[in-house]
N, C-alpha and C positions, 0 to 999 in steps of 0.2 A: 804373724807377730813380728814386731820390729824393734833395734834393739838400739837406734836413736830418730832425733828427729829436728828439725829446725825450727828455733826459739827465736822470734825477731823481735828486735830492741823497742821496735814500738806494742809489743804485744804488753810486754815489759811497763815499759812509761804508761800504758793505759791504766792496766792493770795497780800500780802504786797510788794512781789518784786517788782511790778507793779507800774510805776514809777507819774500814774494820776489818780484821786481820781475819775474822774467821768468811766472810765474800771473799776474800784472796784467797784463802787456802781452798776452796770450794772449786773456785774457778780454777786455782794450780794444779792441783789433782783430777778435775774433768779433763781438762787439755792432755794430760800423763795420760792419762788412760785411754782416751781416746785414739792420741800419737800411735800409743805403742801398742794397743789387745785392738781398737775398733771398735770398744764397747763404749754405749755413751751414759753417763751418771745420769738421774731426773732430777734435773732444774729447775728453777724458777724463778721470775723477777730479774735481778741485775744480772745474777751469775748467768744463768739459760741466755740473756743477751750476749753479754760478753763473748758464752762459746761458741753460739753460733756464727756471730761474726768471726772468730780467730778460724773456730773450724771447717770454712771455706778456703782457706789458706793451708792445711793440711788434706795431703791426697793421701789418704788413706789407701 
């Protein structure tokens, strides 16, 4: 378990293009949780894109 993790500014800009606040919050809290426990939320559609591409960029 981990108790921070690196947040990069384009993860950021991608993630704002998104034009509904609850695909944000979806994708914000996959990434959290992911960062920090290793467990991954079930996904689908935009959000499961988005984390899979960020979650290559986190070494768990």
């Amino acid at each position: 378990m981990r108790d921070s993790f690196v947040f990069y500014r384009s993860f950021y800009e991608a993630i704002e293009e998104l034009p509904d606040y609850e695909t944000k919050a979806m994708i914000y809290s996959a990434i959290c949780k992911y960062a920090l426990t290793g467990e991954e939320d079930e996904l689908t559609g935009v959000p499961k894109a988005f984390f899979l591409l960020i979650k290559k960029c986190q070494k768990y």
